[in-house]
C-alpha positions in Angstrom: 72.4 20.5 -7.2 73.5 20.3 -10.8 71.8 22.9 -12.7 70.0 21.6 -17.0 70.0 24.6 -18.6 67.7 22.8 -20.8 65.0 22.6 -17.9 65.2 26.2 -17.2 64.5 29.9 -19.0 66.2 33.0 -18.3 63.8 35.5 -16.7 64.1 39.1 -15.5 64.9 39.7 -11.8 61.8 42.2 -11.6 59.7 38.8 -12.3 60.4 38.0 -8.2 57.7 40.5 -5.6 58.2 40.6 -2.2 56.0 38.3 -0.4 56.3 35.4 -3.7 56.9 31.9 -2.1 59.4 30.2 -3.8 59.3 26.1 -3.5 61.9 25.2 -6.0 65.6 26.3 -7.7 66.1 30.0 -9.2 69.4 30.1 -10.6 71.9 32.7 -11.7 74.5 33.3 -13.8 78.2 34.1 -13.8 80.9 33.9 -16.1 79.3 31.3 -18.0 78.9 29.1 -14.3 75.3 28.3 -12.9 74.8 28.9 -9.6 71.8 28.8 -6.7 70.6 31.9 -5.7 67.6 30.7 -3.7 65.4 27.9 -2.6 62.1 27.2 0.0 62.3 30.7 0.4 59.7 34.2 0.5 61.0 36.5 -1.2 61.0 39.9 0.5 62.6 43.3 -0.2 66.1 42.6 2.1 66.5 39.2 -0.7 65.8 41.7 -3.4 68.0 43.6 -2.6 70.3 41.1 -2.6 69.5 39.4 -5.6 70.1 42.5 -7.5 73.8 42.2 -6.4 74.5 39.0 -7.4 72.8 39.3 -11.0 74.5 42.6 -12.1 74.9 43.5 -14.5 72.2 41.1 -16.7 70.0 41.2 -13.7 68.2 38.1 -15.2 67.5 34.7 -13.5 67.1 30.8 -14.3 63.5 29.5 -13.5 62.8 26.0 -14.4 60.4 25.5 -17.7 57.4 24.1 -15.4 57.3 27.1 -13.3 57.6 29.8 -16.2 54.1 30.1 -16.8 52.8 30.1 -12.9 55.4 32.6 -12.4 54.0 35.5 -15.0 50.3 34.7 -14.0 51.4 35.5 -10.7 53.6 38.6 -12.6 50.2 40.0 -14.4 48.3 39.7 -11.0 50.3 41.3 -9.3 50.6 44.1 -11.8 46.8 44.2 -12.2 46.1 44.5 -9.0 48.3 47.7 -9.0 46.4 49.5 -11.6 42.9 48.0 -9.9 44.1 50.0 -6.3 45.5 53.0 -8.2 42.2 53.3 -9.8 40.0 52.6 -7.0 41.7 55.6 -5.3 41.3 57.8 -8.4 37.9 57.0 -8.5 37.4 58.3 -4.7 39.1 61.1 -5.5 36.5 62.2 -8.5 33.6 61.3 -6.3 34.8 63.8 -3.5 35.9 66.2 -6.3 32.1 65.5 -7.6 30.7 66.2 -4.3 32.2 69.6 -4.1 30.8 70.5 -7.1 27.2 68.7 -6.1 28.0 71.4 -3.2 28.7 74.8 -5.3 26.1 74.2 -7.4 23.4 74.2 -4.6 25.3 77.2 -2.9 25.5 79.5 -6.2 22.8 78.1 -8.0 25.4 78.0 -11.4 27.2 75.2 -12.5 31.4 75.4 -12.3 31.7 75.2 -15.9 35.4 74.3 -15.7 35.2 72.5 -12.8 33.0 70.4 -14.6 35.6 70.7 -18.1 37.9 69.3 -15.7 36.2 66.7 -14.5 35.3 65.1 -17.8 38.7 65.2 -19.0 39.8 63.3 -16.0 36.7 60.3 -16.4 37.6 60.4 -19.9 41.2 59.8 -19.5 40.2 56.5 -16.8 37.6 55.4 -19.3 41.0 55.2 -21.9 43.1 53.8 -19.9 41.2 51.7 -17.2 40.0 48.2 -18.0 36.6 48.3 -18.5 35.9 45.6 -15.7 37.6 47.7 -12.8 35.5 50.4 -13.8 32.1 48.3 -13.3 33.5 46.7 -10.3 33.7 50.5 -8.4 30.1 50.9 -9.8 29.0 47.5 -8.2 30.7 48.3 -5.1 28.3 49.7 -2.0 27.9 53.2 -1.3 26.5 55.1 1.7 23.0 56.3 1.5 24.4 60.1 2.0 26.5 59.8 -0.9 24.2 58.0 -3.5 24.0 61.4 -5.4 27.5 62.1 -6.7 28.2 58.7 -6.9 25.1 58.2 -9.4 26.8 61.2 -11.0 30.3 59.6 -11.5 28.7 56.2 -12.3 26.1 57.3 -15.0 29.4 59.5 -16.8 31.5 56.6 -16.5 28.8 53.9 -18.1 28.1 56.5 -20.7 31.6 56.7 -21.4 32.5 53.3 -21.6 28.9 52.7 -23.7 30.3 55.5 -26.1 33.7 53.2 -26.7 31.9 50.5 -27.4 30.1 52.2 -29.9 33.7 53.7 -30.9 32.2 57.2 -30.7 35.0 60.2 -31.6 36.5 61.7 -28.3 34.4 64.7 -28.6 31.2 62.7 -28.5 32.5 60.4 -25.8 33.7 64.2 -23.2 29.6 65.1 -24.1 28.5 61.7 -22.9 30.1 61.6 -19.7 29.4 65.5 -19.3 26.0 64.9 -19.2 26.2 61.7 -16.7 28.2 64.4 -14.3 25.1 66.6 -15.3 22.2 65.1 -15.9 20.8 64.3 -12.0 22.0 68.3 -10.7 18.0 69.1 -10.8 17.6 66.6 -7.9 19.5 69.3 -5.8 16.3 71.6 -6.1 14.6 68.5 -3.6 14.6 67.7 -0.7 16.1 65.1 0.4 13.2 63.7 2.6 11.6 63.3 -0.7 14.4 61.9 -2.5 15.2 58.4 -0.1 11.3 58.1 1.4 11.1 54.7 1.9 7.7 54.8 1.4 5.0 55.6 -1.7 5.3 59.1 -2.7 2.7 61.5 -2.9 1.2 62.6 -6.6 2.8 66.5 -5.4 5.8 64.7 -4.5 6.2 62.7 -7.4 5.6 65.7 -10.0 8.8 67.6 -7.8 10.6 64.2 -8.7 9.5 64.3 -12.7 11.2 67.5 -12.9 14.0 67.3 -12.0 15.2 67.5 -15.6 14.0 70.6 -16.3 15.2 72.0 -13.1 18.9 70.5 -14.7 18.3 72.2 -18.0 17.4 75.6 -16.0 20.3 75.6 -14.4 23.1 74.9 -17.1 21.2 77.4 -19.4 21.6 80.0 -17.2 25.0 79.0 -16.4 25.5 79.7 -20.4 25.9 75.6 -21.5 24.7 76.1 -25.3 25.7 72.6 -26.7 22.3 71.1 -27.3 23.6 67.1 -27.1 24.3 67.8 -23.4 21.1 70.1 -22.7 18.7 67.7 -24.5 20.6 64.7 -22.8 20.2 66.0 -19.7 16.6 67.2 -19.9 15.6 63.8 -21.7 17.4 61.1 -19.6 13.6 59.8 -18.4 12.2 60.3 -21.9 11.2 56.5 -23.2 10.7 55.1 -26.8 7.0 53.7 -25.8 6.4 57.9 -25.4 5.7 56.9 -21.4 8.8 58.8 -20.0 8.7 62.2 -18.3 8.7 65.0 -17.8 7.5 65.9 -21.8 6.5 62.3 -23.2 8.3 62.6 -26.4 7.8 60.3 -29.0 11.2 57.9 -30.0 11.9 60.5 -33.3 12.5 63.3 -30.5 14.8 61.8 -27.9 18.1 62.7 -29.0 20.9 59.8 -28.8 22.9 60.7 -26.3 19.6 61.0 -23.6 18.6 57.6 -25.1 22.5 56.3 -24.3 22.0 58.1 -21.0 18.7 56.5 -19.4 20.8 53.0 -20.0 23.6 53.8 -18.2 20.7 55.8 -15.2 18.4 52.5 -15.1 21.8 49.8 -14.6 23.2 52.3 -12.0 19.9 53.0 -10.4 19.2 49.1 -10.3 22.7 47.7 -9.0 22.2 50.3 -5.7 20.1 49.8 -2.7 18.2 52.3 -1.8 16.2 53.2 1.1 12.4 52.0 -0.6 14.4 49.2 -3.0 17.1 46.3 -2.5 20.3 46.3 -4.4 19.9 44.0 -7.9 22.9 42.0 -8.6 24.9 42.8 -12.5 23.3 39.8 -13.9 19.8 40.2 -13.0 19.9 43.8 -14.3 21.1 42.2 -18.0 18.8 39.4 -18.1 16.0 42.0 -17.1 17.0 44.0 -20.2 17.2 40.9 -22.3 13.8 39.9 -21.5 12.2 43.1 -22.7 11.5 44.0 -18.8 13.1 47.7 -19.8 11.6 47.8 -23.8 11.2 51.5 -23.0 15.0 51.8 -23.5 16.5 51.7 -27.0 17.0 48.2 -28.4 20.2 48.7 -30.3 21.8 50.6 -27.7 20.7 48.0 -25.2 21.8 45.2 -27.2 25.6 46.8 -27.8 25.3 47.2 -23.9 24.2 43.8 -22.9 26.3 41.9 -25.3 29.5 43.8 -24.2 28.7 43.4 -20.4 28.5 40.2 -20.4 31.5 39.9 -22.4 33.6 41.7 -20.0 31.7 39.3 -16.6 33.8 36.5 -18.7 36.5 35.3 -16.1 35.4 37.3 -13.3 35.4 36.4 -9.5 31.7 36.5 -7.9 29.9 35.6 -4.8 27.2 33.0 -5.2 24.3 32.8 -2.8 25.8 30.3 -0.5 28.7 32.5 0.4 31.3 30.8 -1.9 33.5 33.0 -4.2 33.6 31.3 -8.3 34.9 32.3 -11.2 32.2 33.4 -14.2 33.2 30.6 -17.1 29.9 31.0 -19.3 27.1 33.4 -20.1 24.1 32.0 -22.0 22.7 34.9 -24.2 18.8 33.5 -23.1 19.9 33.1 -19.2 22.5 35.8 -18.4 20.9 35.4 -14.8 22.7 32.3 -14.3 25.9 31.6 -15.6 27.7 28.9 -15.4 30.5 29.4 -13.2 34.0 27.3 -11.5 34.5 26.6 -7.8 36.9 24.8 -6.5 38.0 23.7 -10.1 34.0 22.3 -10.3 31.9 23.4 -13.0 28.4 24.5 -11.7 25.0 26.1 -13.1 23.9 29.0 -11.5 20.4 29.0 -10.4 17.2 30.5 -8.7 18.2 28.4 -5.9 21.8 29.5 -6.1 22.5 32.8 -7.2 25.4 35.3 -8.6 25.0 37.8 -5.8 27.8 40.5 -6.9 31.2 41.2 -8.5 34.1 40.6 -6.1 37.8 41.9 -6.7 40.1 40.3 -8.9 
């Protein structure tokens, strides 16, 4: 075959993975000659190997112009989807690491202080470095009823983290933040769990034991010597509400620091995306639209708006599952109907609908 260096563009080797399927020419070069390295072929690790022979000492190859960008999408997935499992498995890691602590905190009755120092530093560092939309896919993913406590833990510090970048909070403020998502549910270890996932009503006794479960937090962290009021206030008011209907004191808007007010966002979209045991899972977009419509007023309206506004911003290109079992990709988000965006399948452009739904996220 006779090789146009005008049809083609010099590429690095690393550009080829194992498993690619290659359907036209890659070239290379040598001593100023242009020859075929491979055609029709899938590239695996033995061809790699190979390859990197034949190119030394450039290691670059020939692609033809059509292919070039195909070729890098392909590159960035490939890459993405590297950081994606990397995280996913750091993410386990700090929800068993969370557990423990869930653990020694029931045992001793004290919270770890540096366990917990350690533990923000690490959500921190994923909240600098991970894109924001692999973070909120590991919050939409399914968790086991057993292990809906430190995962709510993890989740709400994460989603106040990633709420205090939005906001471009200083790194100080942003380590309280997800501190007190870590923290801000320890009081529930005080109950039991019967009462916790009852399926059914609960009693008046039973729900007062639930409505304190942030001064049963605060206890705890005061006596194991936390003095930084924005984490005890954030903790203690996470159910506090603007409308002065929150629990367990009632406090009027003026009171409720900003951190607890950041905090009972990132608890409600957590709280909402899970099924429980007495409630279904809600999917992303029915949680936003519910904010937009006013259905959570009791939450602060600048803070939700920065919340809802970014969100939906980052569901923007994003794989879901409708309804009818087909996977899309999100195209549009109307600011009045986040419930329904419009979305691509099959290169189609459809409207979402009541009758055909955005069930969940799915993995890039």
């Amino acid at each position: 075959m006779i090789f146009s260096g005008n049809d083609y563009i010099p590429v690095s080797l690393d550009t080829l993975k194992s498993g690619m399927r290659i359907d036209y020419s890659i070239y290379r070069e040598n001593n100023g000659e242009f020859l075929l390295l491979c055609k029709d072929v899938e590239i695996n690790d033995e061809l790699l190997e190979k390859f990197h022979r034949l190119t030394y000492p450039s290691y670059n190859i020939y692609i033809p112009n059509s292919k070039y960008e195909e070729i890098m999408r392909e590159n960035i997935a490939g890459k993405n989807k590297v950081k994606q499992n990397a995280f996913f498995k750091s993410y386990e890691q700090v929800k068993e690491r969370t557990s423990k602590m869930l653990e020694k905190i029931d045992a001793d009755d004290s919270v770890p202080v540096e366990v917990v120092e350690d533990l923000s530093q690490t959500v921190h560092k994923q909240i600098e470095t991970i894109e924001v939309s692999q973070i909120i896919q590991s919050i939409n993913s399914v968790r086991k009823v057993d292990e809906y406590l430190h995962t709510h833990c993890v989740n709400v510090a994460m989603l106040n983290g990633i709420i205090g970048r939005w906001l471009k909070l200083d790194k100080d403020s942003l380590t309280a933040l997800v501190k007190i998502g870590l923290l801000h549910d320890i009081g529930k270890l005080k109950i039991s769990t019967r009462i916790l996932n009852k399926p059914t009503r609960l009693t008046e006794e039973e729900f007062d034991l639930i409505m304190n479960h942030p001064i049963y937090a605060h206890e705890l962290l005061v006596r194991s010597g936390y003095t930084d009021e924005r984490i005890l206030k954030g903790v203690i008011q996470h159910h506090e509400r603007v409308n002065s209907m929150g629990y367990p004191f009632g406090l009027k808007v003026g009171a409720i620091t900003d951190f607890a007010k950041i905090t009972s966002i990132s608890d409600v979209y957590d709280a909402m995306v899970t099924k429980r045991a007495y409630k279904d899972a809600h999917s992303p977009f029915e949680i936003l639209s519910w904010f937009s419509e006013g259905c959570y007023s009791e939450l602060d309206f600048g803070y939700v708006t920065v919340f809802i506004e970014s969100m939906t911003e980052e569901f923007k290109g994003k794989k879901v599952l409708l309804s009818n079992g087909q996977e899309a990709t999100v195209m549009f988000i109307h600011s009045f109907n986040i419930a329904h965006p419009i979305v691509r399948v099959n290169g189609e452009i459809i409207n979402t609908s009541a009758e055909l739904k955005c069930v969940s996220l799915l993995d890039d």
